[in-house]
C-alpha atoms as a printed R data frame, in Angstrom:
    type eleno elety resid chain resno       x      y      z
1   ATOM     1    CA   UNK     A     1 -66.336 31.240 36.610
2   ATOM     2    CA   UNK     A     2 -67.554 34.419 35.114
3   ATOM     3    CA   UNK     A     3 -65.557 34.329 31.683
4   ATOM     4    CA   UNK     A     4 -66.634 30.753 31.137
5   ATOM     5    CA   UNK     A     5 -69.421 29.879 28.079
6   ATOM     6    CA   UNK     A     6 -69.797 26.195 29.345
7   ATOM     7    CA   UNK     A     7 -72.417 25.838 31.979
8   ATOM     8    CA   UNK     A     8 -71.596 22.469 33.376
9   ATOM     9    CA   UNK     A     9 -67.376 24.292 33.500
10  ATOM    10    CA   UNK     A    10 -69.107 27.300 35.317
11  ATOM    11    CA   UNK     A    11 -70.743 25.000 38.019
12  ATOM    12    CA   UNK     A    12 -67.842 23.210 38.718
13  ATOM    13    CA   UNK     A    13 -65.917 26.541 39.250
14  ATOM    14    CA   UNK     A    14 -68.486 27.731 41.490
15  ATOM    15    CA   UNK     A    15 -69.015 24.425 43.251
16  ATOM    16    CA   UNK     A    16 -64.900 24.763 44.264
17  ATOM    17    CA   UNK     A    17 -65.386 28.339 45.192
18  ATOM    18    CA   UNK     A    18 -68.129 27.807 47.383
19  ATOM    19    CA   UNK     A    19 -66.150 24.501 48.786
20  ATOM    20    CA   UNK     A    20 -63.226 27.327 49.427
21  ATOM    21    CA   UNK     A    21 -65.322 29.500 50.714
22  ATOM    22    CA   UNK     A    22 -66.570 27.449 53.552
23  ATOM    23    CA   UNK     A    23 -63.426 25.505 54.088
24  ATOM    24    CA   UNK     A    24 -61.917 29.343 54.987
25  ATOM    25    CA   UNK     A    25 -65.098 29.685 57.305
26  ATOM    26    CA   UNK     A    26 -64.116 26.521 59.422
27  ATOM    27    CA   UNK     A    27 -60.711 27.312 59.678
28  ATOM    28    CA   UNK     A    28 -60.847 30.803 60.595
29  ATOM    29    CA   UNK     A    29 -63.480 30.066 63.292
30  ATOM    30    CA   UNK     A    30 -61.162 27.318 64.783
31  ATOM    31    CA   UNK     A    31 -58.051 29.369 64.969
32  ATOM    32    CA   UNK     A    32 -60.242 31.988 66.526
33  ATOM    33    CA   UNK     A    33 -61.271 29.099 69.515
34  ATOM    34    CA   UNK     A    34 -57.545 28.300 69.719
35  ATOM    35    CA   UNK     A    35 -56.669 31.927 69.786
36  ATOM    36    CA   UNK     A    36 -58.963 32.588 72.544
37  ATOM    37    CA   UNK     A    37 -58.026 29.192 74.792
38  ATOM    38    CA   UNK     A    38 -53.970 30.666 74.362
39  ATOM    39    CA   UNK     A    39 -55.344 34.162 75.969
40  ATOM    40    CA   UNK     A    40 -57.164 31.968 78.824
41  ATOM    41    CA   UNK     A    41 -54.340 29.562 79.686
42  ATOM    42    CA   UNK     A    42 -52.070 32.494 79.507
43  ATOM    43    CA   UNK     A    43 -53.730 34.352 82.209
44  ATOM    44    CA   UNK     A    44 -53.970 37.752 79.879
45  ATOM    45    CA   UNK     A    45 -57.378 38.488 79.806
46  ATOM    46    CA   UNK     A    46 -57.038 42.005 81.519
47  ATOM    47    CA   UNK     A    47 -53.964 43.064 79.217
48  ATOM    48    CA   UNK     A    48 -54.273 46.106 77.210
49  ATOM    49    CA   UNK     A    49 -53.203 43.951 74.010
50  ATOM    50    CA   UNK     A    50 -54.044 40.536 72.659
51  ATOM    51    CA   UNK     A    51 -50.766 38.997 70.920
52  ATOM    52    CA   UNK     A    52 -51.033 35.395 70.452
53  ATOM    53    CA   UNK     A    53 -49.340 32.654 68.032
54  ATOM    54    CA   UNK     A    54 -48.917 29.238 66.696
55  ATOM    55    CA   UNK     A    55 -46.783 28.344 63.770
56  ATOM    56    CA   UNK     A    56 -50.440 25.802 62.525
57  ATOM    57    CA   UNK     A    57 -52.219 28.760 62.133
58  ATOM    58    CA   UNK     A    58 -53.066 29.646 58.101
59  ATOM    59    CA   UNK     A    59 -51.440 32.936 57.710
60  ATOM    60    CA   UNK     A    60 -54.702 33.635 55.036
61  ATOM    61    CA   UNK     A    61 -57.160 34.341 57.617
62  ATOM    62    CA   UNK     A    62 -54.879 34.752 60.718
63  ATOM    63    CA   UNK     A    63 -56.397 38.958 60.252
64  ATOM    64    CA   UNK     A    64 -59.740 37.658 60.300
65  ATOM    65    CA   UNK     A    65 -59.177 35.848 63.525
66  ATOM    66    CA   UNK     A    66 -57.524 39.203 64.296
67  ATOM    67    CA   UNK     A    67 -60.981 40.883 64.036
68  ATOM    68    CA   UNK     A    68 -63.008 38.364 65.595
69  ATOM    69    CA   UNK     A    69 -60.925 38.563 68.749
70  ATOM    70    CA   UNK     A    70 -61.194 42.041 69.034
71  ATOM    71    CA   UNK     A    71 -65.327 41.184 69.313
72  ATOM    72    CA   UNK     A    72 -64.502 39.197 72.799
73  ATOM    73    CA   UNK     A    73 -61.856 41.319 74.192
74  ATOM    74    CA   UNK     A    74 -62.226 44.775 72.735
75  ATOM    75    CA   UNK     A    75 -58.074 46.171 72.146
76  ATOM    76    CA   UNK     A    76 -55.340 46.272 69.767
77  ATOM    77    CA   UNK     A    77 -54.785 42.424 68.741
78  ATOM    78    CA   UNK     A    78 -52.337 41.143 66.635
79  ATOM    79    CA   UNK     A    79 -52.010 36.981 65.440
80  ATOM    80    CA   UNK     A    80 -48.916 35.621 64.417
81  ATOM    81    CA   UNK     A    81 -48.280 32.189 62.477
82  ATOM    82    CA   UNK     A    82 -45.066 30.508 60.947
83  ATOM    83    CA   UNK     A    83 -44.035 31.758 57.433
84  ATOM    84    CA   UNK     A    84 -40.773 30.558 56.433
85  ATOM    85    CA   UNK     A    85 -37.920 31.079 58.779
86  ATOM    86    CA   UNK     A    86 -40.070 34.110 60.352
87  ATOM    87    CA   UNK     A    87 -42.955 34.548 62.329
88  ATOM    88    CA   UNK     A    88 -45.607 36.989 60.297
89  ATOM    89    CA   UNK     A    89 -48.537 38.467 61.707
90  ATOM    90    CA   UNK     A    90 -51.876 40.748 60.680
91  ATOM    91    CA   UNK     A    91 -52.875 43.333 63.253
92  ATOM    92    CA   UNK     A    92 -55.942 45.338 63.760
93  ATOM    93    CA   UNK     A    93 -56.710 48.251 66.200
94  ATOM    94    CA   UNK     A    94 -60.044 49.640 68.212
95  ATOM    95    CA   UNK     A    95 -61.810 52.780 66.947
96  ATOM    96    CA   UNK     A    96 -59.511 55.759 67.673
97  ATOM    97    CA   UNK     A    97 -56.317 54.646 68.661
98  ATOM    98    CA   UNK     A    98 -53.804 54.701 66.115
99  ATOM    99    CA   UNK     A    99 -51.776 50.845 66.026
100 ATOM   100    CA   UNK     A   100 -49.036 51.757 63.491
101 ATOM   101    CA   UNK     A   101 -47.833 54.299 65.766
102 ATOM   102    CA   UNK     A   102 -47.473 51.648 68.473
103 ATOM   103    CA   UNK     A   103 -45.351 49.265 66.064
104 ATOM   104    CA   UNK     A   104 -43.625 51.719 65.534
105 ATOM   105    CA   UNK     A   105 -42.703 52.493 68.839
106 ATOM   106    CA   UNK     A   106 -41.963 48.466 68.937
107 ATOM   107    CA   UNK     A   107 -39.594 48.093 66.115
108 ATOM   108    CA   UNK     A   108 -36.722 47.010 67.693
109 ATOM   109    CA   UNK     A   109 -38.177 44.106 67.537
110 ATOM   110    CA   UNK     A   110 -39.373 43.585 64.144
111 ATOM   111    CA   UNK     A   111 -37.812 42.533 60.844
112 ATOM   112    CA   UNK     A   112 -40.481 44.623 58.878
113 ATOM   113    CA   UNK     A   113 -43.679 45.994 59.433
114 ATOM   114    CA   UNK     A   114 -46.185 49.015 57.403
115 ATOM   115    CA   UNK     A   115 -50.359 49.590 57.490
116 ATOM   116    CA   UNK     A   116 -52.214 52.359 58.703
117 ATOM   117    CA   UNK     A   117 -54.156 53.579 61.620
118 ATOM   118    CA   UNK     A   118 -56.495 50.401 61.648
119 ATOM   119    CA   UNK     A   119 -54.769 47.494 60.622
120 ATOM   120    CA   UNK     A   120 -50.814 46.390 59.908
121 ATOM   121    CA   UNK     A   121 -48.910 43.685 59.191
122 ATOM   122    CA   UNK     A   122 -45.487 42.577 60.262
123 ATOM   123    CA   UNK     A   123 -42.896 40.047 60.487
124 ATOM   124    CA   UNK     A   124 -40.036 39.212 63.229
125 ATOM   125    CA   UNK     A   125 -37.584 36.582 63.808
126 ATOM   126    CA   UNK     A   126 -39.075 33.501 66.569
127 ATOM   127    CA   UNK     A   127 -36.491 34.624 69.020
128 ATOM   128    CA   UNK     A   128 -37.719 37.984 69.142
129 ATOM   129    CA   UNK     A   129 -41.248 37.328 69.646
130 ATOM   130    CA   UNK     A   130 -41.799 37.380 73.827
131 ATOM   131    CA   UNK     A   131 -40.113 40.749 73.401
132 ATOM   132    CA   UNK     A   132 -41.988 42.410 71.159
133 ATOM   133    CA   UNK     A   133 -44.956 40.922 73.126
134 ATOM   134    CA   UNK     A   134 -43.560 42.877 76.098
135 ATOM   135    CA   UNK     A   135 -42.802 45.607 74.298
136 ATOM   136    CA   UNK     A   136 -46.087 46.237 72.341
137 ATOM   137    CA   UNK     A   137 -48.251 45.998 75.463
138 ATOM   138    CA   UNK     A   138 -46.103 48.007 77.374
139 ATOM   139    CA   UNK     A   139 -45.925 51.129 74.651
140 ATOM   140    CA   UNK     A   140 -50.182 50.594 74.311
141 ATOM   141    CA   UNK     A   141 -50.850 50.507 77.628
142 ATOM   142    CA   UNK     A   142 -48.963 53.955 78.391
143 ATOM   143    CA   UNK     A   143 -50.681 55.445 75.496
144 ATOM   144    CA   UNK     A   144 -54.005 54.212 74.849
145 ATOM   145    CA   UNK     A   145 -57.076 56.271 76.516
146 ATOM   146    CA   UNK     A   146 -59.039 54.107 78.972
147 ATOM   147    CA   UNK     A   147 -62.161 55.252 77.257
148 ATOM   148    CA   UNK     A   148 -61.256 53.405 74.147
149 ATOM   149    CA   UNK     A   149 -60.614 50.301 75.478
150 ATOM   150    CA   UNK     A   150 -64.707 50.540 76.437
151 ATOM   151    CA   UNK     A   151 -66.742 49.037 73.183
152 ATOM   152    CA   UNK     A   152 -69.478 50.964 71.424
153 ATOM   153    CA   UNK     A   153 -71.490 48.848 69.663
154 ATOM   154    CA   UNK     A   154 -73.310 50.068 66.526
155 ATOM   155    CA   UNK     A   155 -76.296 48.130 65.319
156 ATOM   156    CA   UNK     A   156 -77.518 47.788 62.446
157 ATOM   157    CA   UNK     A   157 -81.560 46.839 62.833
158 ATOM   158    CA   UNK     A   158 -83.621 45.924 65.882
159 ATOM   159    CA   UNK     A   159 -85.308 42.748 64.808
160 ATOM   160    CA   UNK     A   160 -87.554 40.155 66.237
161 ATOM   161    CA   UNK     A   161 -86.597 36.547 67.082
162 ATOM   162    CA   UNK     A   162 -89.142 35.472 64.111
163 ATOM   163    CA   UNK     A   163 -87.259 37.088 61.088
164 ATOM   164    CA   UNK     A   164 -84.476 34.927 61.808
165 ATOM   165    CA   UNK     A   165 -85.042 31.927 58.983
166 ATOM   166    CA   UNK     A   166 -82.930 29.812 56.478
167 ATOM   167    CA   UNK     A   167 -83.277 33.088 54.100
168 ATOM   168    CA   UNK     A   168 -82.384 35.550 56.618
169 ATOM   169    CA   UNK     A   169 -79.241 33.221 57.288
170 ATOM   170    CA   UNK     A   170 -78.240 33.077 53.470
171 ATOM   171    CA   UNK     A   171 -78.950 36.954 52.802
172 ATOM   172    CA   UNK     A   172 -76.481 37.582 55.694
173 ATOM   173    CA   UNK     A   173 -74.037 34.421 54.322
174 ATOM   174    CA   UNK     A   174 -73.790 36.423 51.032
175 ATOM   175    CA   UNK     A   175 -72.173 39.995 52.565
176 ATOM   176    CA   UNK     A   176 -69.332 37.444 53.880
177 ATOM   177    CA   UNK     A   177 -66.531 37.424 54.294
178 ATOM   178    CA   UNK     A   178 -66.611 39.944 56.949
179 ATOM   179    CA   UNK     A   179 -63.749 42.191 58.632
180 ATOM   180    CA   UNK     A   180 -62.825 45.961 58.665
181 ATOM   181    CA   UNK     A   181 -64.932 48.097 56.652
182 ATOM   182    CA   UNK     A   182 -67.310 45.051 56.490
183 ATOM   183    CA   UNK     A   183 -68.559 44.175 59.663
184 ATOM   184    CA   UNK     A   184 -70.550 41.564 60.650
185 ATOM   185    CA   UNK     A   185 -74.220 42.472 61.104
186 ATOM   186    CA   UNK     A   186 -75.386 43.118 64.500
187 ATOM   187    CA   UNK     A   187 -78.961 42.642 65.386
188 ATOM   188    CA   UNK     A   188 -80.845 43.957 68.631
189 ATOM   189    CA   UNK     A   189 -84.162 42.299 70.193
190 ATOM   190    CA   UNK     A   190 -86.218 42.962 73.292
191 ATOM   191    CA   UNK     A   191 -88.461 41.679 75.205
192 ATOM   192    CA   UNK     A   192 -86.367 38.547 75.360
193 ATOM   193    CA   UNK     A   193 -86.100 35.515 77.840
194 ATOM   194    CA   UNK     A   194 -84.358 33.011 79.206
195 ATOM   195    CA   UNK     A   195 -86.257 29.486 79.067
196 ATOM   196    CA   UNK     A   196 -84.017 28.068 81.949
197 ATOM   197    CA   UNK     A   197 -81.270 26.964 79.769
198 ATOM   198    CA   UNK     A   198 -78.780 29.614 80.933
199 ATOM   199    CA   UNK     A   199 -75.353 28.942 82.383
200 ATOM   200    CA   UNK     A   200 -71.973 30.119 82.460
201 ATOM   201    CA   UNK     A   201 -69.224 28.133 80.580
202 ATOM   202    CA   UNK     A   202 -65.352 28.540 80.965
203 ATOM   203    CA   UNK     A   203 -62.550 27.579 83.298
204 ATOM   204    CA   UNK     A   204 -63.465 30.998 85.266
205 ATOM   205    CA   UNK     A   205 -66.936 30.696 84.225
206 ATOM   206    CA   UNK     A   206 -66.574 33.910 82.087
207 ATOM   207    CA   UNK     A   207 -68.701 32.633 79.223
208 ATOM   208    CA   UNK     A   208 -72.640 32.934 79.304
209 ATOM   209    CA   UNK     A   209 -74.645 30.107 77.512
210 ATOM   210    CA   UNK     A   210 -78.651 30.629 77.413
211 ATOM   211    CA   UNK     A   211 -81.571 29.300 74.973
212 ATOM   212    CA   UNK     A   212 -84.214 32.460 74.456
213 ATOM   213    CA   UNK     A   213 -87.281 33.202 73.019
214 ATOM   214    CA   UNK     A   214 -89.691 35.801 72.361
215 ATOM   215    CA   UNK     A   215 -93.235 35.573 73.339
216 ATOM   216    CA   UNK     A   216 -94.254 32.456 71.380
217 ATOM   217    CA   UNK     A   217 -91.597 32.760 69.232
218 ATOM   218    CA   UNK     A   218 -88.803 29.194 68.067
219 ATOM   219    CA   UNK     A   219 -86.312 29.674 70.535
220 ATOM   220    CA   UNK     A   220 -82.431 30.462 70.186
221 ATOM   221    CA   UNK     A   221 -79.253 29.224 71.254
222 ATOM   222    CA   UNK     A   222 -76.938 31.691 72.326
223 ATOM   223    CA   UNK     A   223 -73.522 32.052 73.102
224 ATOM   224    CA   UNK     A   224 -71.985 35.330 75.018
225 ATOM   225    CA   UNK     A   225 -68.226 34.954 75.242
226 ATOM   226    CA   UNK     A   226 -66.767 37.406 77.974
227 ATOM   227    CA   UNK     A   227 -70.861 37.475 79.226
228 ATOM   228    CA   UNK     A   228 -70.717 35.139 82.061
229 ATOM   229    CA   UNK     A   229 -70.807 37.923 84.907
230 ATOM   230    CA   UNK     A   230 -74.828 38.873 82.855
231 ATOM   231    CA   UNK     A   231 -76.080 35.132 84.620
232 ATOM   232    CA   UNK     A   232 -77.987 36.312 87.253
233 ATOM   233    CA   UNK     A   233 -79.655 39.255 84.706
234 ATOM   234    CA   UNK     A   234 -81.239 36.533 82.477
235 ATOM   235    CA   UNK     A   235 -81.855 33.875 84.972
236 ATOM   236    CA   UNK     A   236 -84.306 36.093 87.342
237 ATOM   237    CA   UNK     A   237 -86.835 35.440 84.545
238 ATOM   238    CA   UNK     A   238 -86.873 39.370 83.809
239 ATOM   239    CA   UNK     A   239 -87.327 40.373 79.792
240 ATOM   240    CA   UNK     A   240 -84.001 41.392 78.557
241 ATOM   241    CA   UNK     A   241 -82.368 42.852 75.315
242 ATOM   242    CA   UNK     A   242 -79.446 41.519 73.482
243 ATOM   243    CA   UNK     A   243 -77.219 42.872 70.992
244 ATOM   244    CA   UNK     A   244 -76.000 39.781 68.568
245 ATOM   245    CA   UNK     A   245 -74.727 38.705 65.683
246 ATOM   246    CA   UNK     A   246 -76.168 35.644 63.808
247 ATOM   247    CA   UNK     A   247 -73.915 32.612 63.597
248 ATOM   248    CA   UNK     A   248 -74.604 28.821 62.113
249 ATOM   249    CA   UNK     A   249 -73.221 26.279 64.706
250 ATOM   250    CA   UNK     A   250 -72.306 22.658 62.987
251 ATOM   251    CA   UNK     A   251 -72.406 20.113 65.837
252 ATOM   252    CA   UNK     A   252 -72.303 16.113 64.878
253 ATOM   253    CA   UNK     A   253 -73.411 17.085 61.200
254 ATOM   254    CA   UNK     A   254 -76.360 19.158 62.163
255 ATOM   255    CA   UNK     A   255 -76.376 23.245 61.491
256 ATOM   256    CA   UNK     A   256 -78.424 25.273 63.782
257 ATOM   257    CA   UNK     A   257 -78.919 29.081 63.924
258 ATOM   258    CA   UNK     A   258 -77.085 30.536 66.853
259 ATOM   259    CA   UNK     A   259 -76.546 33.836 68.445
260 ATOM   260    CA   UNK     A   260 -73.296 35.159 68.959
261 ATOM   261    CA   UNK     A   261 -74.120 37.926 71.965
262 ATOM   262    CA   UNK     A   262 -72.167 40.900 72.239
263 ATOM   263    CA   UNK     A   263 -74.350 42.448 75.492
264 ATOM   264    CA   UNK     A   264 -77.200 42.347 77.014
265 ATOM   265    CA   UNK     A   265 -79.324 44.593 79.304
């Protein structure tokens, strides 16, 4: 698109990235809900490690599912897919602890693996795969610190419910696509309310759906995965503050600004 002299070629080139683009988007936020419905139906939402696989998955974004994972339940996390004969997979650690040395420690198991400190990629054979499962979250619970396994969230601006518009939206939409060493942005506002929306969502109600607003500002939709235990904090009608990313939701063709909570207090 940028070498091109013909302006109706370099349109059509940038009409099929920006189809690619968001076709990547969709699919890396529904392997993410499948990825998170595997952890829930297997029971492992208090494991040290999040390991989880399905041969549909597209092994192009499977380590930006990886990082959006870690966003709900904070620990090393590692998604495998089907490629080939094998079973490949793109890891990614918390701050501090160290998730090569932990494959490593699991290699019995694996065909091949390499990375660093933050993030790593690997492949194993299908049979093997419930064992190095075992295996991983055995070596990272006996290693890893409890302290790390606590999030610290680092935000980037405290803003007010009415800076969020169709601009803000496409200004953040342009930084994309987001991961390790590019984060997605992560907003804080106060003085916030409920407007009697809230309710908690999930077969162990663990989730924490609320519509908010600010003074007179439009309100918000807002989604808190791993939030649902926060209920009672919004629906008292006390101001809060919430720490949030900034999301577009397409339901039944229509796109509405949503945000994706990461606390609140």
């Amino acid at each position: 698109m940028l070498t091109e002299y013909d302006l109706d070629q370099a349109e059509q080139f940038a009409s099929e990235i920006e189809q690619h683009n968001s076709d990547r988007k969709d699919l890396d936020k529904q392997i993410t809900i499948e990825a998170l419905d595997q952890i829930e139906i297997n029971n492992e939402q208090d494991g040290f490690t999040s390991v989880v696989y399905s041969e549909n998955w597209h092994k192009g974004v499977i380590g930006i599912v990886a990082s959006r994972l870690i966003e709900t339940y904070y620990r090393p996390t590692i998604v495998f897919t089907k490629s080939g004969d094998k079973l490949a997979a793109s890891a990614r650690s918390v701050k501090d602890f160290d998730i090569y040395n932990a494959l490593e420690a699991s290699s019995e198991h694996l065909e091949q693996f390499g990375g660093h400190m933050y993030a790593a990629g690997m492949t194993l054979k299908e049979e093997n795969y419930l064992n190095f499962k075992k295996a991983f979250e055995k070596v990272v619970s006996e290693t890893i610190p409890p302290d790390l396994l606590t999030p610290e969230i680092s935000i980037d601006a405290e803003i007010d419910l009415t800076d969020i518009n169709e601009k803000l939206v496409r200004l953040l939409n342009q930084f994309e696509p987001f991961g390790p060493q590019n984060m997605t942005p992560v907003f804080i506002s106060k003085n916030l309310k409920d407007t009697g929306y809230a309710k908690q969502l999930g077969q162990k109600e663990e989730h924490l759906k609320l519509f908010v607003k600010q003074n007179n500002s439009e309100g918000f939709g807002a989604i808190g995965f791993g939030l649902g235990n926060k209920l009672e904090l919004v629906k008292s009608q006390n101001s809060f503050e919430a720490v949030y990313c900034i999301d577009e939701n397409e339901f039944n063709g229509n796109v509405t600004v949503q945000l994706r909570l990461k606390d609140i207090r």
